[in-house]
Every structure is written in C-alpha cells, then in structure tokens.
C-alpha positions as CSV (number, residue, x, y, z in Angstrom):
1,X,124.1,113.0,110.8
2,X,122.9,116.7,109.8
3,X,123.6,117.4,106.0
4,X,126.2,120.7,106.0
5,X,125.5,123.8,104.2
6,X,128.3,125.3,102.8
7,X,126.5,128.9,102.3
8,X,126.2,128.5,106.2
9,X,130.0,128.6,106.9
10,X,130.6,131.9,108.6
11,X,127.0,133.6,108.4
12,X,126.1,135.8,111.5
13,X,123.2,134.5,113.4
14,X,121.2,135.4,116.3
15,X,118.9,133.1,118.3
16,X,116.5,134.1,120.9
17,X,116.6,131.2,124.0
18,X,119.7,129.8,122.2
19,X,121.0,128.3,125.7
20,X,118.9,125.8,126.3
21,X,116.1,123.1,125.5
22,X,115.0,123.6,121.2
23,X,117.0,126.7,121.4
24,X,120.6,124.7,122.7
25,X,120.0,122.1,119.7
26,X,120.3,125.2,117.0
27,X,122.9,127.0,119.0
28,X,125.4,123.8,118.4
29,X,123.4,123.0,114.7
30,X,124.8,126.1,113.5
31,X,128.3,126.3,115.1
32,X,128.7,122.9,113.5
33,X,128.2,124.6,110.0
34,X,130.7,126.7,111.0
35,X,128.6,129.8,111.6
36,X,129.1,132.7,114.1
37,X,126.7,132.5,116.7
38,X,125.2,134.7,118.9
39,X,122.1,134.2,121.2
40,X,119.9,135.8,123.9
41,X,118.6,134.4,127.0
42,X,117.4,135.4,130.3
43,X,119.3,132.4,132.4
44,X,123.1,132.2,133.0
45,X,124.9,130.4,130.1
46,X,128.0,130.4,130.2
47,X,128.7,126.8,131.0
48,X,126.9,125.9,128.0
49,X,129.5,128.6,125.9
50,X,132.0,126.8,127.2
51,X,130.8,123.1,126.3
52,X,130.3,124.6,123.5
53,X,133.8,125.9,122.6
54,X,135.3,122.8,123.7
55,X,132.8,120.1,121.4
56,X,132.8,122.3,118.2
57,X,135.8,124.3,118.2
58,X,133.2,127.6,118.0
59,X,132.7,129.5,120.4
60,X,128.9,131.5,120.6
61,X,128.2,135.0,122.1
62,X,125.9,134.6,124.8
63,X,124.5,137.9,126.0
64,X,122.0,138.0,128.7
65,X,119.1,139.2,128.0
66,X,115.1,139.5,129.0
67,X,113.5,139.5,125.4
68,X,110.2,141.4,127.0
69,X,112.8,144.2,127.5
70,X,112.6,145.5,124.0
71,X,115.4,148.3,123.8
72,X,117.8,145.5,125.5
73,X,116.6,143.3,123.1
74,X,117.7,145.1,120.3
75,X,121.2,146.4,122.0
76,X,121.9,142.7,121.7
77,X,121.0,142.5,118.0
78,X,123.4,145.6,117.7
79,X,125.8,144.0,120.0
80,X,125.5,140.7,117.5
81,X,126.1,142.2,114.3
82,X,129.2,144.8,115.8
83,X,131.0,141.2,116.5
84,X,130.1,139.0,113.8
85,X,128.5,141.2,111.1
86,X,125.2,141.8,110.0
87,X,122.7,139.0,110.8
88,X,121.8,136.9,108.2
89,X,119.7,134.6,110.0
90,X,117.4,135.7,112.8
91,X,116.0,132.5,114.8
92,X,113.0,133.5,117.0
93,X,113.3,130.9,119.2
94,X,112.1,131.6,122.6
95,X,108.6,131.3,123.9
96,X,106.9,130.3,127.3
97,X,103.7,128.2,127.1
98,X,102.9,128.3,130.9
99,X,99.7,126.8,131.1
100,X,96.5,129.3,132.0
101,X,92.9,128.9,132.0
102,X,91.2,131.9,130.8
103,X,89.2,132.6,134.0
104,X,92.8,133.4,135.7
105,X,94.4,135.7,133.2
106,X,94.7,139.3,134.5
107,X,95.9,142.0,132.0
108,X,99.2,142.0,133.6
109,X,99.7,138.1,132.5
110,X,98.2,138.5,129.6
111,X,100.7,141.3,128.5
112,X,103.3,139.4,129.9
113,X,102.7,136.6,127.4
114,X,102.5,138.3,124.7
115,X,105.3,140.3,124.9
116,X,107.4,136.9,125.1
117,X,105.1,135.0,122.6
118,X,104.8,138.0,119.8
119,X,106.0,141.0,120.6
120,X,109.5,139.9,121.1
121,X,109.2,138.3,117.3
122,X,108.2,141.6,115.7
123,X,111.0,143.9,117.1
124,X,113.7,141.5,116.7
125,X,112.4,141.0,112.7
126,X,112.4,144.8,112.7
127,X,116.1,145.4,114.3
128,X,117.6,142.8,111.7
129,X,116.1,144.3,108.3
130,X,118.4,147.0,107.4
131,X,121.5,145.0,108.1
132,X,120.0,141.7,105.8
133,X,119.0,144.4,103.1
134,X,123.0,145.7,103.2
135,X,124.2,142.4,103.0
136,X,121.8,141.3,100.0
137,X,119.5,138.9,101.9
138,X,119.0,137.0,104.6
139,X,116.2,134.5,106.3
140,X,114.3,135.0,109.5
141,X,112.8,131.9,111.0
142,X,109.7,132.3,113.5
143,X,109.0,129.6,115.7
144,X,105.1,128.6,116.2
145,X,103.6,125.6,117.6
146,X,101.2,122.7,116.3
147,X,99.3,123.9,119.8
148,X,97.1,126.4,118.0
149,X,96.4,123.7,115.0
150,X,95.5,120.9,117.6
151,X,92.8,123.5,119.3
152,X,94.6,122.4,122.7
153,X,93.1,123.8,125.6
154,X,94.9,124.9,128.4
155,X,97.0,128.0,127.1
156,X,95.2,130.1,125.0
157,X,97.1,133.2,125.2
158,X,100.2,131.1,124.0
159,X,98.0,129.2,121.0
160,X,96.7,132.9,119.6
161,X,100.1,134.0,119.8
162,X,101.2,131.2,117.9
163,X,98.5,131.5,115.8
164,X,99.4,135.2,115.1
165,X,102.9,134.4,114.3
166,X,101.4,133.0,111.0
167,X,100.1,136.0,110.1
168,X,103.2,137.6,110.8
169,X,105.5,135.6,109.1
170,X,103.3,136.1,106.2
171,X,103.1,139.7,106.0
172,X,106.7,140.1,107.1
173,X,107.5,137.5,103.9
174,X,105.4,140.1,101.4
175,X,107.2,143.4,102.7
176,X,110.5,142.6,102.9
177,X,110.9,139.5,99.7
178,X,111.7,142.3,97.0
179,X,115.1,142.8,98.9
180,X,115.6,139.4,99.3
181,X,114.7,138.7,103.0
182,X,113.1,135.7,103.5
183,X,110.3,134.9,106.2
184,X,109.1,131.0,107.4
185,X,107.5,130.0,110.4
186,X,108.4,126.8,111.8
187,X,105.9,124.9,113.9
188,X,107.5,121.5,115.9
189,X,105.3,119.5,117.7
190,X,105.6,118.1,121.3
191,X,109.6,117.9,121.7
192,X,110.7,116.2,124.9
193,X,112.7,119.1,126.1
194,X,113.7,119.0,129.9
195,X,111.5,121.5,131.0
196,X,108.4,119.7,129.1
197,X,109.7,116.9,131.1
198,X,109.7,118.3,134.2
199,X,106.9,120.2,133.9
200,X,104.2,118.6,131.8
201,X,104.9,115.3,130.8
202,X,102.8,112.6,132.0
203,X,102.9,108.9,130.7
204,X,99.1,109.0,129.4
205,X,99.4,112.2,128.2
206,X,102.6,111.6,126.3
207,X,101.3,107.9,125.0
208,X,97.4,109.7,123.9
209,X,99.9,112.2,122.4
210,X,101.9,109.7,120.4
211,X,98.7,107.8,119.8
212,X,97.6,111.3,117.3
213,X,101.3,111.0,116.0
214,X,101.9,109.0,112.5
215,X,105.4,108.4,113.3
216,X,105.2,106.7,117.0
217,X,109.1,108.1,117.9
218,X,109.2,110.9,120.6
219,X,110.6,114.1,119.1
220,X,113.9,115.6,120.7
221,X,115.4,119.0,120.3
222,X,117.8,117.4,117.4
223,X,115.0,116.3,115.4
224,X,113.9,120.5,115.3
225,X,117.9,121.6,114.0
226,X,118.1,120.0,110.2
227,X,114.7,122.0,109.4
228,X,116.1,125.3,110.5
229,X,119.6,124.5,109.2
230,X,117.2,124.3,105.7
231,X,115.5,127.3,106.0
232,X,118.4,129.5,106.9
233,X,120.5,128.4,103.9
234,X,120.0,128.6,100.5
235,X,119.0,126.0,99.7
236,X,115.8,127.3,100.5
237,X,116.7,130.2,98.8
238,X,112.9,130.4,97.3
239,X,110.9,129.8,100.0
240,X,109.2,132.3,101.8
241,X,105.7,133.0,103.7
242,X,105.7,129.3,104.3
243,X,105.0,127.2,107.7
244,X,107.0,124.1,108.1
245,X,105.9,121.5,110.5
246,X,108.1,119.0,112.5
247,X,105.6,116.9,114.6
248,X,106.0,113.5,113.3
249,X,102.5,114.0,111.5
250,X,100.4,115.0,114.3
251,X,98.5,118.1,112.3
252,X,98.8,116.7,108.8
253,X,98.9,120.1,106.5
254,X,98.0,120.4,102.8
C-alpha cells in the first residue's frame, strides 16, 4: 500500500529512465496518484505504455530520448509541458554506473559518464524552472547513490558524479527556494533492479552487502516510489537542500 497524495492528482511530471528498472516503479507510482506522466528513455517503451494504460487506467508519454543529447533532452521537457502543462515535478532518474577502473578511462568515457551522471541533471533542472516559477512551485528530485558514501571502488567516475549531485541539489535548493521550487536529492541503496541482476549481482556480494544493511530485506524498485511520491507532494512542502536515503541503513546519516 502507497499512502495517496491528493495534491498529486493531475500534476505534470517528467522522469528521466521512467521505462524501466527504479525509473518503471515511479512511472506507475505516480500514474496511481493520478498524475500526468511523461518520461524519457533511450530504449523502446511502448509495451510498458501500454501495460501501463491497461493496469492504471493512465496512460504516460513516453518520448524517446538519449539524455546526453542535451537540446533533445529539452525538446522533450517542451514536448512534456505543451501536453500536460508545466512540470511540477522533475524526477532525474536515469544514471549508468558501468563499472571502470581508473587506469581504463579515456576522456571520451569519462565525458560520456558524466554527461549521463551530471550533466543531464543540470539542463533538465534548468529547462523546468520558468514553467515551476509560472505555476507557483514545484519540486525537483535528483537521484544519487549511497556508492559515493560507502567509498566503493570500482566506479569512480559514477561515485564523484553522485557525489556532485549533492552539491547540486544544494545550490539549486538556495537559488531557486524564494520562488518556491524545491530541490532534494535522493540516494537509494543497492535495489535489485533486473539489470543489477543481470549484471552485478553475485550471492557473496549481495549477502556481504546485506551483512552492512540494518534491515536484512533486499531493496526492490517499489521500496524507492513512497519516498519520491513524499518529496514531490506537499507534504514536503518545506523541505529543500535535503538528501534522503533509502538503503535499509547501510550509510547511517545524522
């Protein structure tokens, strides 16, 4: 059971890699309040649209999109708010944490990650402000990682962007809280998704992992959506420059 946020019913929101894995979870979290939903992704989606439609009774906009690509990026966000109105909640969702050792990064990979990891975050924030600011407010929610806390190894390039996004989220949170536009970073933990699964889960990685966790329960996409769902309503309506954590106490913050 998700609680349901009224204030939610009907707000325009845009997710980035809101077709699958984390980013599926709040694509159907926020229809289920009743929202209208647009997302980006570089994969086909339309079978997940159409699930979609059928399960909730709402259907999203899917528009494909490479988020490094920063003018198509922001066509979409245009594209968004012409069919739903001006985005409310902005949901930087997608990321890549392909694993790297330093030795093999070249500057093209190195750009490469970043412009999925950060740069992507920062144009999307700034294509959303003027359209929150007309409609009175509005909530962007950056997604980090517990990887840069954890001092993992392994992908540094994806921990100092995550890392960064901090920063970001706090700065962003200063300039744009006098017209109401509020900035979080969220920061899950290791959630099972199915390419985690496929690609990186091992049975003595996951049990050392859950051995650092306070709750012993693997985390799933779902466990990701109520947090969000809290930061884009208003019932966090004075929260801002903040970094929630969803890891089932792995980096234990305070």
């Amino acid at each position: 059971m998700t609680a349901t946020y009224p204030d939610l019913n009907g707000a325009s929101v845009f997710i980035t890699g809101g077709g699958s894995g984390i980013g599926a979870a709040l694509t159907e979290g926020f229809l289920r309040q009743g929202a209208r939903v647009a997302f980006v992704q570089r994969s086909d989606a339309s079978a997940f649209v159409d699930e979609m439609a059928e399960t909730t009774g709402n259907r999203p906009l899917f528009i494909q999109c490479d988020i490094t690509d920063v003018p198509v990026l922001q066509a979409a966000i245009k594209q968004a708010a012409a069919a739903h109105g001006p985005i409310t909640t902005l949901v930087n969702n997608a990321a890549n944490d392909k694993r790297h050792a330093t030795a093999d990064v070249t500057e093209d990979f190195y750009t490469w990650m970043m412009d999925i990891n950060l740069k992507a975050y920062f144009f999307t924030a700034q294509a959303v402000v003027a359209g929150m600011k007309a409609a009175g407010g509005g909530s962007i929610i950056n997604f980090s990682s517990i990887s840069y806390m954890m001092g993992n190894a392994g992908y540094p390039l994806y921990t100092a962007a995550n890392s960064a996004i901090n920063g970001l989220s706090r700065s962003l949170a200063r300039e744009f809280g006098p017209d109401r536009i509020r900035v979080n970073a969220l920061a899950p933990g290791w959630v099972l998704t199915q390419k985690q699964k496929d690609l990186w889960v091992t049975p003595e990685g996951l049990a050392a992992h859950l051995d650092r966790q306070c709750l012993k329960d693997t985390l799933a996409p779902e466990d990701i959506v109520g947090g969000v769902l809290f930061l884009a309503s208003n019932s966090s309506k004075m929260m801002t420059g903040q970094a929630m954590v969803i890891d089932g106490g792995v980096a234990v913050t305070g």
